[in-house]
Backbone bond lengths (Angstrom), bond angles and torsions (degrees), N, CA, C in turn:
res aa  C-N    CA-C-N  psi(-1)  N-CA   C-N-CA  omega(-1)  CA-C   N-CA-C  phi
1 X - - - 1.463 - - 1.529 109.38 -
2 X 1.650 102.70 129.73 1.619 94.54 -176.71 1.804 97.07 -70.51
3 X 1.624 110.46 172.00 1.591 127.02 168.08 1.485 93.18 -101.72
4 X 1.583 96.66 166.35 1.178 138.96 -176.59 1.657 67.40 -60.40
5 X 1.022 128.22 -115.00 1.645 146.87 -106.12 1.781 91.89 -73.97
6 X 1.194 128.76 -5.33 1.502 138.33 172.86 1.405 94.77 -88.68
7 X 1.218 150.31 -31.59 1.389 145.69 -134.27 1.875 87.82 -118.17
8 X 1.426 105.72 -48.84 1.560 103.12 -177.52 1.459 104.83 -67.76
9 X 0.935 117.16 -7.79 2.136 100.59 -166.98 1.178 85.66 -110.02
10 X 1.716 144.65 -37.03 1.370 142.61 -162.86 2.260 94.18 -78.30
11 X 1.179 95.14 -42.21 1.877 94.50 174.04 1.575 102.43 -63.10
12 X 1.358 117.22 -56.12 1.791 107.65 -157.98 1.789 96.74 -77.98
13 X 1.276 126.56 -53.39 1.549 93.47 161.07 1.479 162.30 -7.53
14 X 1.615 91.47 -62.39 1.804 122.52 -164.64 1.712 70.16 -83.61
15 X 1.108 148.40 -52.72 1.487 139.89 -177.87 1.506 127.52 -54.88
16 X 1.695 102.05 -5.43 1.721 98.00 -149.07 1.365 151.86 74.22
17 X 1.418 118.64 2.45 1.608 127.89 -134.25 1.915 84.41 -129.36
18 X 1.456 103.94 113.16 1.467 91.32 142.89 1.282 153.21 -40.64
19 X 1.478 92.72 -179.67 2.015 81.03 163.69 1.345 130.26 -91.12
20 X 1.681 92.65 -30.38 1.688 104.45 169.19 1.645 102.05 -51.39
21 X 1.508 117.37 -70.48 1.223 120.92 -167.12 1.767 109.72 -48.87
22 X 0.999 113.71 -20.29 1.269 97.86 162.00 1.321 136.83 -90.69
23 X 1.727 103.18 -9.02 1.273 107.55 -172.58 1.665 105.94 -88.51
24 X 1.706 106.51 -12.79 1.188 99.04 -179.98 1.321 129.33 -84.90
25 X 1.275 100.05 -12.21 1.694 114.99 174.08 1.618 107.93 -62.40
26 X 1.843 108.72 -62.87 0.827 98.50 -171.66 1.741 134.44 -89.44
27 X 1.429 112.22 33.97 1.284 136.11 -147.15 1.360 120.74 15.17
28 X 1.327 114.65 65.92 1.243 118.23 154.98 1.773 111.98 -125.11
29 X 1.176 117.83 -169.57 1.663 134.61 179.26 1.007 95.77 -87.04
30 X 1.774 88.04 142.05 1.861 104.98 168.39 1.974 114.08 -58.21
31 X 1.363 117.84 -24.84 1.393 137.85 148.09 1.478 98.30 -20.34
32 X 1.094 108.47 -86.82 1.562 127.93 -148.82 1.268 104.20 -69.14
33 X 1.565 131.26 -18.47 1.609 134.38 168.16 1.513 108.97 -84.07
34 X 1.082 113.90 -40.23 1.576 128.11 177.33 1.885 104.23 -60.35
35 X 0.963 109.53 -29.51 1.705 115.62 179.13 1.260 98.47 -84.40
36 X 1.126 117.49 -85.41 1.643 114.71 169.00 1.906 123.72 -16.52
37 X 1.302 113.19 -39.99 1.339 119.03 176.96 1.337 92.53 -70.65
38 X 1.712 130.35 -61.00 1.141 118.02 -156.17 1.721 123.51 -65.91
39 X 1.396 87.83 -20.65 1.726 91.79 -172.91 1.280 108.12 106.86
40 X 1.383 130.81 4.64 1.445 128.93 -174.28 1.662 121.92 -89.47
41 X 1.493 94.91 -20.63 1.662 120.42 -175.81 1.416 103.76 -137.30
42 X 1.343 118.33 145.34 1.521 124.12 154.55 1.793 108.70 -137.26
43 X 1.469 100.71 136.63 1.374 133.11 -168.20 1.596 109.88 -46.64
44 X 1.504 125.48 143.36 1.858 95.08 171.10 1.238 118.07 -77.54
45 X 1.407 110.21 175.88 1.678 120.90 -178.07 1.772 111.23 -34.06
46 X 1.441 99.60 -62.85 1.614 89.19 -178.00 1.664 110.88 -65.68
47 X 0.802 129.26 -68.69 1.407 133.16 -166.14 1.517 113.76 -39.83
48 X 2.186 116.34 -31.28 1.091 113.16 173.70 1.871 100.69 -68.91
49 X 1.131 111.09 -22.82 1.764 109.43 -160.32 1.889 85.58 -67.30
50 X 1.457 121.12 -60.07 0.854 118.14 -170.00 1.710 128.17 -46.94
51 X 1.142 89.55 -40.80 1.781 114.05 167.43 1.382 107.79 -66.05
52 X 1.666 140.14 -64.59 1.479 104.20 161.21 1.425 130.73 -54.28
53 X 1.289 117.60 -44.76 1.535 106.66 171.46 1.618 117.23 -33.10
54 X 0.925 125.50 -30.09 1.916 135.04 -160.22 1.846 83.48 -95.58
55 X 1.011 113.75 -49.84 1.113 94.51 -142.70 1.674 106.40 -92.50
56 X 1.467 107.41 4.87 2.204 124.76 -178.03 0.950 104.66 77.74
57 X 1.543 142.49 1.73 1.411 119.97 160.84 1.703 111.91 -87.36
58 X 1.298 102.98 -169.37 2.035 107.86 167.91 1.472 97.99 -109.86
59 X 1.369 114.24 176.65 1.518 122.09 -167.99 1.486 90.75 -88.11
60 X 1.351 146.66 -22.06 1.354 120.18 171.32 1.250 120.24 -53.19
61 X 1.435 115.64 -41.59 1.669 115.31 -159.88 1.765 105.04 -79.29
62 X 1.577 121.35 -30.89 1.553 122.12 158.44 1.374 114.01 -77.66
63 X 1.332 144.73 -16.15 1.430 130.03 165.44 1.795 109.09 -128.58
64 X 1.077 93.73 142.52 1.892 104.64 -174.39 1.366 91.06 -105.81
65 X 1.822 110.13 148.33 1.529 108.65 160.64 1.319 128.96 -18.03
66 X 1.519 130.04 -68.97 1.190 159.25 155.79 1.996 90.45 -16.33
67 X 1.397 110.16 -75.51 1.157 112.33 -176.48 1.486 128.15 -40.00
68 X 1.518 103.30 -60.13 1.239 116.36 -169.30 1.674 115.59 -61.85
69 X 1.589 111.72 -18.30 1.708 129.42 173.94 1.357 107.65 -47.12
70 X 1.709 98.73 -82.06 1.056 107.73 164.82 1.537 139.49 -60.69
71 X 1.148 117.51 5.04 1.551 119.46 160.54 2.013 95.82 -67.82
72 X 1.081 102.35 -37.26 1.746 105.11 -165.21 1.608 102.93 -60.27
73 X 1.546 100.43 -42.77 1.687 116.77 -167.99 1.621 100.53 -69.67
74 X 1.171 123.26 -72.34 1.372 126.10 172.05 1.777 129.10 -40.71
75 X 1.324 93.62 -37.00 1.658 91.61 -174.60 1.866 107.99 -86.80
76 X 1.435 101.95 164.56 1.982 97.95 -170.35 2.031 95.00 -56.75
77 X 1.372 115.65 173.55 0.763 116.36 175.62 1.843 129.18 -82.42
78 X 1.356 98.58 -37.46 1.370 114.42 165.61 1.817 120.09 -102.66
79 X 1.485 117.24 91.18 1.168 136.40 -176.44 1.592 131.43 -69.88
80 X 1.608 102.36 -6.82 1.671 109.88 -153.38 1.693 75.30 -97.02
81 X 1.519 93.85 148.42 1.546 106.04 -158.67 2.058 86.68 -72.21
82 X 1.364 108.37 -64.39 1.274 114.02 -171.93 1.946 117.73 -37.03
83 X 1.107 95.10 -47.06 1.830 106.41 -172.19 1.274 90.18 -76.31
84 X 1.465 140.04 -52.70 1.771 121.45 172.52 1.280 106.40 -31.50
85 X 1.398 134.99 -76.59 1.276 140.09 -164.29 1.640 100.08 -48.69
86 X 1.307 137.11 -38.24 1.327 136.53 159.02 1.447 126.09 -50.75
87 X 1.476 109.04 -42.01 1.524 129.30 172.46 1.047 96.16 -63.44
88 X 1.460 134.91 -60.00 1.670 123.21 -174.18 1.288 117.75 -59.63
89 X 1.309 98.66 -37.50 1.598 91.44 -153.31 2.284 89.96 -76.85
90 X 1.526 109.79 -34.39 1.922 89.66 167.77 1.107 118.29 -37.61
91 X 1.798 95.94 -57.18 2.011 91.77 -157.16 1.594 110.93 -62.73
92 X 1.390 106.31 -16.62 1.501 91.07 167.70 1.386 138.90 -88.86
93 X 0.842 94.49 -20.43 2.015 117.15 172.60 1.642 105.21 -66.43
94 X 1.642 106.26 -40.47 1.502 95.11 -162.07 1.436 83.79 -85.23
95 X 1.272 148.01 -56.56 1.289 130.08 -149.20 1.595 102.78 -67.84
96 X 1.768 121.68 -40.85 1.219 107.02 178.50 1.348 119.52 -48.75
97 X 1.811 113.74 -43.68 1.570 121.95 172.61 1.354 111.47 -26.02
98 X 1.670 107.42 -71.72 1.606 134.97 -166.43 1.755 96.12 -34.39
99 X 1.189 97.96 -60.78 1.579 111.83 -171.06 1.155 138.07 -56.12
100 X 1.783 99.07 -29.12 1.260 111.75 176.09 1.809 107.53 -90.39
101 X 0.830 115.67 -31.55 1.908 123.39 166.42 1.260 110.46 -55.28
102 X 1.494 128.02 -69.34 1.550 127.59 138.64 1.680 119.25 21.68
103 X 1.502 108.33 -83.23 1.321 136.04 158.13 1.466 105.29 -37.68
104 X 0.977 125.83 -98.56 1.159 126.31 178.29 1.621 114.73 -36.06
105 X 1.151 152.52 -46.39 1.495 137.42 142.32 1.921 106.29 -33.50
106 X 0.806 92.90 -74.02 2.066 78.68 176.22 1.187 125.10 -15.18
107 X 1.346 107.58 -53.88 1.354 133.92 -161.70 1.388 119.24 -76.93
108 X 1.326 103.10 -23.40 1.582 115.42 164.85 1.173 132.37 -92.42
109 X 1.345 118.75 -20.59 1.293 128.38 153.68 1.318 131.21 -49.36
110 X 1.690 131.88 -29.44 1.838 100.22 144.08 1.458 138.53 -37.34
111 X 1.706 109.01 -33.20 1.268 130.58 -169.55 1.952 113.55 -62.91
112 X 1.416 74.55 -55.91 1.486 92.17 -173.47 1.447 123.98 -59.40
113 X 1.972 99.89 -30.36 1.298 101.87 -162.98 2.102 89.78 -84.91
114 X 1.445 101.52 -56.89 1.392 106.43 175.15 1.726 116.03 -17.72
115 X 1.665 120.68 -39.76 1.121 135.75 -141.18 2.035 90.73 -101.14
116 X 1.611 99.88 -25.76 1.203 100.35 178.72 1.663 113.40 57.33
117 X 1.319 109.20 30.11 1.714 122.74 154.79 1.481 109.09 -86.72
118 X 1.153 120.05 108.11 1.593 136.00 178.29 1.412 89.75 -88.81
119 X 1.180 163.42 -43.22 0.637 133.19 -177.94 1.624 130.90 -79.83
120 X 1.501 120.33 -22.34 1.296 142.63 158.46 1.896 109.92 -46.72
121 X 1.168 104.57 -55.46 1.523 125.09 162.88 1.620 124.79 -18.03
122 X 1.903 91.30 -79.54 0.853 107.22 163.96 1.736 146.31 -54.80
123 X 1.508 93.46 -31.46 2.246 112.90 164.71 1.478 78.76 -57.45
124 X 1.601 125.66 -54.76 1.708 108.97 -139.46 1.317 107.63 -73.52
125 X 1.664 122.73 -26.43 1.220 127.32 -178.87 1.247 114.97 -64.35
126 X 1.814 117.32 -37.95 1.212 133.67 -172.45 1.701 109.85 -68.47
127 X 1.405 110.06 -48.73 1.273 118.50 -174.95 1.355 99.73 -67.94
128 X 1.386 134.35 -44.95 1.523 124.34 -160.70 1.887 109.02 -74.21
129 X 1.600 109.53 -28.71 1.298 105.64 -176.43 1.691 108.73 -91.93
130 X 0.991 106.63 -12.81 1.795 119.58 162.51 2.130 92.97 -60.70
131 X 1.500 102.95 -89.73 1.230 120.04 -170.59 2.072 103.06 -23.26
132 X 1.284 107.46 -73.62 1.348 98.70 169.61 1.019 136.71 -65.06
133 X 0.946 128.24 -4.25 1.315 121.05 163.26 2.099 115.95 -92.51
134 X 0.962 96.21 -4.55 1.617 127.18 155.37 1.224 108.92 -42.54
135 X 1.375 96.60 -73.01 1.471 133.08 -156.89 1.539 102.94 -80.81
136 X 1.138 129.24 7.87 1.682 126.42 -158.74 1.995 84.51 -135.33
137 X 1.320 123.12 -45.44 1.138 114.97 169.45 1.388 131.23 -67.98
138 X 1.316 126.22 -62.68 1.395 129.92 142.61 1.714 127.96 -17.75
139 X 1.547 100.00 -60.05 1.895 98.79 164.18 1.529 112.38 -53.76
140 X 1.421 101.48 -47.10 1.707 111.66 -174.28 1.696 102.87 -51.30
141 X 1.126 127.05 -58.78 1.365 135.72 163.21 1.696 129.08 -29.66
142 X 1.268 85.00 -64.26 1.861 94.30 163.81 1.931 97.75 -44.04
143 X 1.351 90.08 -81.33 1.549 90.37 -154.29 1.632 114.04 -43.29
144 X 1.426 119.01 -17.48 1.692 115.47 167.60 1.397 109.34 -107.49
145 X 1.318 122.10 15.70 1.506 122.61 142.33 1.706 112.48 -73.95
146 X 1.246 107.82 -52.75 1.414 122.63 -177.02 1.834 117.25 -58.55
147 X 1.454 105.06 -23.16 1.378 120.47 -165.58 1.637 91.59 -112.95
148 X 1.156 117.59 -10.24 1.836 112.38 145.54 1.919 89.51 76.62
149 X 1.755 128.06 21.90 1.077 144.09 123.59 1.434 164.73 -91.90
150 X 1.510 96.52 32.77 1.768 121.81 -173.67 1.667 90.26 -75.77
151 X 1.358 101.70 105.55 1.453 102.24 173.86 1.658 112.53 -98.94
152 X 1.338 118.83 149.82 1.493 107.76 168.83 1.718 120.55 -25.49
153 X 1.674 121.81 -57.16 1.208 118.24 -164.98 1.481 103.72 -79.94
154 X 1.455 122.77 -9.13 1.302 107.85 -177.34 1.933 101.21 -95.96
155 X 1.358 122.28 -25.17 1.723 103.26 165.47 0.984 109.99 -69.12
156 X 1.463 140.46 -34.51 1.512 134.09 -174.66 1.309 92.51 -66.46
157 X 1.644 135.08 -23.73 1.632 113.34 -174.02 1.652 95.86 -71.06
158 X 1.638 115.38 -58.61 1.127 107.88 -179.87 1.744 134.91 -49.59
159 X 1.034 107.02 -41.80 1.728 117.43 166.23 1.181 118.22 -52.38
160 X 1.649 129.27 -35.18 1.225 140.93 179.16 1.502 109.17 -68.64
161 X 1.363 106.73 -64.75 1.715 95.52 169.74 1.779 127.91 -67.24
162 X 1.125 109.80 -15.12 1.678 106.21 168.10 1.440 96.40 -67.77
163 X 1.363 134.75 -44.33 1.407 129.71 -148.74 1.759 91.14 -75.95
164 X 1.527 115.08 -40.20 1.189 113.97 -169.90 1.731 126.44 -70.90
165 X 1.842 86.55 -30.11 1.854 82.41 166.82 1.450 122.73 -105.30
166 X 1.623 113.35 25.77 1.534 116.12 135.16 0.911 132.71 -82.30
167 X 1.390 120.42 -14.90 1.435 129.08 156.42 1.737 123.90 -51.78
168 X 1.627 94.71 -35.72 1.745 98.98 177.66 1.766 105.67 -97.24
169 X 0.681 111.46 -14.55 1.422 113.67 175.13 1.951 125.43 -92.61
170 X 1.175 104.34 -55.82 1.620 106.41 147.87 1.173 140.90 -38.75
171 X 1.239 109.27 -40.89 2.049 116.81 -173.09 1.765 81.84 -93.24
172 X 1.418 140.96 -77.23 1.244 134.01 -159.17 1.786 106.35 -36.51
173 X 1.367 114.80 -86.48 1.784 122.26 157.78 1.444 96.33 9.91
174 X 1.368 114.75 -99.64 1.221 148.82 -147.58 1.731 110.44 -60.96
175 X 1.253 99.59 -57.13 1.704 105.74 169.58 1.501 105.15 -64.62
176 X 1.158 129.93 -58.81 1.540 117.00 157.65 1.206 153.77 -41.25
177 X 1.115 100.53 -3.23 1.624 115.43 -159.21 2.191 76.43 -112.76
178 X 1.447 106.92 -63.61 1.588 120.24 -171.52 1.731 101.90 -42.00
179 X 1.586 110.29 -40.33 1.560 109.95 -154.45 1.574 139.30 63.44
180 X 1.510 92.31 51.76 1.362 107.32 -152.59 1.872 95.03 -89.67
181 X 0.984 143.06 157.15 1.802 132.51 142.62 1.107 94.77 -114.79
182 X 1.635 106.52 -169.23 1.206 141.28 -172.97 1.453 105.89 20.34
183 X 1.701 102.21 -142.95 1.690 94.72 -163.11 1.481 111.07 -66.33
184 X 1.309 122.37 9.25 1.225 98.45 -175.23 1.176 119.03 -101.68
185 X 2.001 108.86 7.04 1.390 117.90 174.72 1.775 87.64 -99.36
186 X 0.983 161.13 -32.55 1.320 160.23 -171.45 1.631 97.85 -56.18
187 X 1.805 109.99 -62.15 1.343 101.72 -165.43 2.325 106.29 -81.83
188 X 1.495 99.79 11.90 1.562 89.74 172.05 1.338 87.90 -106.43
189 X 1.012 152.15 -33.43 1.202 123.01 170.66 1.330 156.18 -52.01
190 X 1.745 90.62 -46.70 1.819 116.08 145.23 1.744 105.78 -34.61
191 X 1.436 108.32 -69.74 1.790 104.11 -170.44 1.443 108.53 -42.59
192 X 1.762 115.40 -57.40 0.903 117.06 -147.26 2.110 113.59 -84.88
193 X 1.648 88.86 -3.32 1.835 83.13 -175.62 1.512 97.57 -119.06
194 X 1.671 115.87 22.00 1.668 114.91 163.19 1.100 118.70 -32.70
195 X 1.733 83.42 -75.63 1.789 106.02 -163.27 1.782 112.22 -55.41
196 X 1.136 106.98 -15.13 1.846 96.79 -175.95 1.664 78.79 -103.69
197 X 1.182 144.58 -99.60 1.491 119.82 -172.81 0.945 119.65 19.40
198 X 1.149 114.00 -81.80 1.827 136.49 -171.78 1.532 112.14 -54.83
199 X 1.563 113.96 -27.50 1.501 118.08 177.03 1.241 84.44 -80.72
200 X 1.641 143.32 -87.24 1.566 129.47 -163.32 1.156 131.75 -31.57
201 X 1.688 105.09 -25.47 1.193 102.53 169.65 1.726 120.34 -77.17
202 X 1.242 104.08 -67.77 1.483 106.81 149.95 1.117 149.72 26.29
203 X 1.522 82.32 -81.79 1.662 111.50 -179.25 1.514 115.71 -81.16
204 X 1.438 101.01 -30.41 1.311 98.28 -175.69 1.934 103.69 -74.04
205 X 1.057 100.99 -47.42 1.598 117.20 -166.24 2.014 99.60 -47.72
206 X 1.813 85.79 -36.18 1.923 80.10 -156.38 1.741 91.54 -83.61
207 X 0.692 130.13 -30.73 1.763 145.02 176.62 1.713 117.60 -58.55
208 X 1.272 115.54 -54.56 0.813 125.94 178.30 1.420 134.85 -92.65
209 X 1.374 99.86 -47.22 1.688 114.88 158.25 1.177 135.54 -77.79
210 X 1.570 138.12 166.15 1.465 128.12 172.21 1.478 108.17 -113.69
211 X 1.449 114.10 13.68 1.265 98.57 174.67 1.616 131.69 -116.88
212 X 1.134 143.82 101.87 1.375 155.42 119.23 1.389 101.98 161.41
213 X 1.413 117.01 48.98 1.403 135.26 -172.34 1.560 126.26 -50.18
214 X 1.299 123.12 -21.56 1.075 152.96 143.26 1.695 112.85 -41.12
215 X 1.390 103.72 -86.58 1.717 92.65 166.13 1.619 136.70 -68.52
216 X 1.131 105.99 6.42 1.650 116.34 -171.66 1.896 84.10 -105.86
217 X 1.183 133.25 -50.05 1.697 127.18 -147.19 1.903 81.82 -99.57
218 X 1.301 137.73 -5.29 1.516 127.68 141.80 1.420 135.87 -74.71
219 X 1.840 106.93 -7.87 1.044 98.53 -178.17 1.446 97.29 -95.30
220 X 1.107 126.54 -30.62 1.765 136.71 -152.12 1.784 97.12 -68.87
221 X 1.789 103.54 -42.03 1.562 118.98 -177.41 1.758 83.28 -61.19
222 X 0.982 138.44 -105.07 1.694 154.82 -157.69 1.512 95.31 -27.82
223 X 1.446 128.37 -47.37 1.721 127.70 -173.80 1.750 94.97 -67.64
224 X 1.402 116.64 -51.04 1.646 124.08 -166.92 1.532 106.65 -61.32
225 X 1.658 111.34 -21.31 1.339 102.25 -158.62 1.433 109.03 -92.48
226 X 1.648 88.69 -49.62 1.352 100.22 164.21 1.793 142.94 -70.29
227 X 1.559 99.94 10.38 1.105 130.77 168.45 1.710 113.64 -71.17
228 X 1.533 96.58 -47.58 1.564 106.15 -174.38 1.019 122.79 -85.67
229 X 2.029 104.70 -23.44 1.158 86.19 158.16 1.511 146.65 -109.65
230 X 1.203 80.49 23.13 1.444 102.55 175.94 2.058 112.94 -69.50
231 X 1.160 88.89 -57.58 1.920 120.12 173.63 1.460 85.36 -48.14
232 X 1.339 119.42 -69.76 1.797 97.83 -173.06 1.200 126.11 -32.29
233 X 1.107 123.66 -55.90 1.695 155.82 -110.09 1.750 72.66 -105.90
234 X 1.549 112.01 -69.33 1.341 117.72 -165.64 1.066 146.51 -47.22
235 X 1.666 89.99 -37.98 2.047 124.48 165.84 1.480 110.44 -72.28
236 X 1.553 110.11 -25.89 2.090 118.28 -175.66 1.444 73.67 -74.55
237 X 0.848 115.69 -65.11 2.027 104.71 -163.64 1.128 124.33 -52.23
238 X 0.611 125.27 -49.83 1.398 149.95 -169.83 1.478 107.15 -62.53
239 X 1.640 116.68 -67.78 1.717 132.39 176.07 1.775 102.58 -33.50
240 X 1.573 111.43 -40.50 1.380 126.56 -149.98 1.672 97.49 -51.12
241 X 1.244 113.51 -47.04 1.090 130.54 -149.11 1.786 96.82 -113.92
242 X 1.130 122.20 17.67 1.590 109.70 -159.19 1.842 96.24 -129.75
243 X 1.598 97.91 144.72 1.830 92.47 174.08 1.886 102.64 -65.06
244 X 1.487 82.99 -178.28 1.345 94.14 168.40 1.603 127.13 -36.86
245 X 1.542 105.59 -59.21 1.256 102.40 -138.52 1.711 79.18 -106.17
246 X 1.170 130.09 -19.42 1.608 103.88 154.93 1.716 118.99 -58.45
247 X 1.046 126.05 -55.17 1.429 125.07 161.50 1.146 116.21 -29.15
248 X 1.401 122.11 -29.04 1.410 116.30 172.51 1.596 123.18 -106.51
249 X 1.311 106.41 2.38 1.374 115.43 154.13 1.060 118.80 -88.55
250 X 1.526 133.55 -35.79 0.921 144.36 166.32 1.547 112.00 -44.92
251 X 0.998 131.41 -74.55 1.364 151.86 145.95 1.600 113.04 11.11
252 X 1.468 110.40 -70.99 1.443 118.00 -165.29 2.006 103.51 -76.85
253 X 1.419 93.02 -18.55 1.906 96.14 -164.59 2.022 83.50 -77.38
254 X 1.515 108.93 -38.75 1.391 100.30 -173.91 1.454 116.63 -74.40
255 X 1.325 128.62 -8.18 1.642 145.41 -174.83 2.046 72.04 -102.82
256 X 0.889 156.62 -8.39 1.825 121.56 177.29 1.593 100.35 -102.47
257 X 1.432 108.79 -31.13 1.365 104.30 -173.26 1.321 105.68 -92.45
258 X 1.194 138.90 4.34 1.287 134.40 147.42 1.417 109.79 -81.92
259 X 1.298 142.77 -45.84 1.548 126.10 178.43 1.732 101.15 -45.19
260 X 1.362 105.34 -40.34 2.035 112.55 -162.75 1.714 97.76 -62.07
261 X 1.044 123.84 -30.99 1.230 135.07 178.93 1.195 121.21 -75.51
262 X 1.550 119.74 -42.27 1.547 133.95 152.42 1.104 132.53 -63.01
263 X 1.340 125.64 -22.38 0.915 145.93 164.03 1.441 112.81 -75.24
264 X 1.399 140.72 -62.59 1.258 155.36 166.45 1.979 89.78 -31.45
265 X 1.473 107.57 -69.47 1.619 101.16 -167.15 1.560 111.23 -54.60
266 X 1.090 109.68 -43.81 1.560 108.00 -177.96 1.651 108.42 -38.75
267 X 2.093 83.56 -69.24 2.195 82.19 -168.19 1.795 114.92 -47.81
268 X 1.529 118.50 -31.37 1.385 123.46 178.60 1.792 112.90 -58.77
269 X 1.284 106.18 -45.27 1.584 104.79 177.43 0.998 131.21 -83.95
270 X 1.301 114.96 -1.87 1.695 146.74 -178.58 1.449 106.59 -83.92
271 X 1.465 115.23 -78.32 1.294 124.98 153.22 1.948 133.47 -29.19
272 X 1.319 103.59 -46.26 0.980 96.25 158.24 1.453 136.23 -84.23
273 X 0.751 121.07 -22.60 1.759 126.76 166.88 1.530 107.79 -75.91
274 X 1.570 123.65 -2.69 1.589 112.50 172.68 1.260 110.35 -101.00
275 X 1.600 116.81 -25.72 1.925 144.10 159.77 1.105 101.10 -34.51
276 X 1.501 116.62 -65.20 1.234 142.16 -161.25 2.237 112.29 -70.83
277 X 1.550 98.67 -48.15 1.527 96.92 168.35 1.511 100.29 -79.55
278 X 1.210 141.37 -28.41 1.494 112.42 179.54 1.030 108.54 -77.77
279 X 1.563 145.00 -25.11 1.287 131.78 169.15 1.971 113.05 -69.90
């Protein structure tokens, strides 16, 4: 079976037409045709339509089923020129967020240690190596948003580890705060670090894999939803009892982990409706 990128150089040939000349039609770099020939890149949906149109064939005879999949797998996940510039501008806000909270855990740690609460210590140690490593996925993101290569398997890499260090950060919080021991902090923890589990799992499966995409991109919606509203629920509680200006710290950490959550639904419903037109 010929490839896509054998089929485009064997068409612009038999035509005469460089690569520049083709790249100028379709405003991209002689780069970006030269990838395409090799097989290393393929073009998005519109731009390939535009590219057979130029070139007198239809997009069946340059992309095969098989092909057109992996155009979905290979290309970033969110393509609309406007919502990229949205995509960038999250992944950078949340990781700067991540980073700057980060800081602020540092900063409390004279307190804690002075105070000689080992166990206070320990949330802070937990939260700060959670928080950065936040902050190391999210940056990581920007920069292959920015480099116009956020591929499906590489957000499911990133989504997978956020889901995984709410898992260490949620059950500790929470079992601490309850005062639970023995098994009866084992089995609140299980309850309480499901739902992000279940997103790593998820995410990775619906991102990375092609199989049962349907039940994997329903669970991620039900973990995302119930994520937010969980975070509501938590900050109303929480404010009840809190001064001002914790309420208002409180506040902005619950406005970041809701964008992370909004964000998560977007790339899932995005992705699937492009799964869905290439099939």
């Amino acid at each position: 079976m010929v490839e896509f990128g054998e089929k485009v150089k064997r068409t612009r040939e038999e035509k005469g037409m460089t690569q520049q000349t083709l790249a100028n039609h379709l405003y991209v770099t002689r780069q970006t045709v030269s990838r395409w020939e090799c097989g290393s890149r393929y073009p998005d949906l519109l731009t390939a339509k535009k590219l057979a149109s130029f070139l007198g064939v239809s997009l069946d005879e340059l992309l095969s089923g098989d092909e057109l999949q992996r155009v979905a797998e290979k290309r970033p996940v969110i393509e609309n020129p406007g919502m990229k510039k949205i995509l960038l501008i999250l992944y950078g806000f949340i990781a700067f967020s991540f980073l700057i909270t980060a800081a602020d855990v540092i900063l409390r740690f004279p307190f804690a240690v002075n105070a000689g609460n080992l166990a206070t210590l320990q949330l802070l140690l937990l939260g700060l190596a959670a928080l950065l490593t936040q902050t190391v996925i999210f940056g990581y993101g920007f920069i292959m948003e920015m480099k116009d290569v956020l591929t499906p398997a590489k957000t499911g890499g990133i989504l997978s580890v956020y889901f995984l260090t709410l898992c260490l950060t949620n059950a500790q919080h929470i079992t601490a705060g309850i005062g639970y021991t023995g098994w009866r902090s084992i089995v609140m923890e299980i309850i309480i670090t499901f739902p992000s589990l279940l997103g790593a799992i998820a995410a990775y499966r619906f991102f990375c894999c092609k199989k049962r995409q349907r039940f994997w991109h329903i669970c991620i919606d039900v973990v995302s939803i119930w994520g937010i509203l969980n975070i509501i629920y938590t900050t109303w509680s929480i404010s009840r009892y809190s001064s001002e200006f914790a309420s208002m710290n409180t506040t902005v950490n619950m406005l970041l982990k809701i964008c992370v959550y909004i964000l998560i639904l977007y790339q899932v419903h995005v992705l699937r409706k492009k799964r869905e037109n290439m099939i």
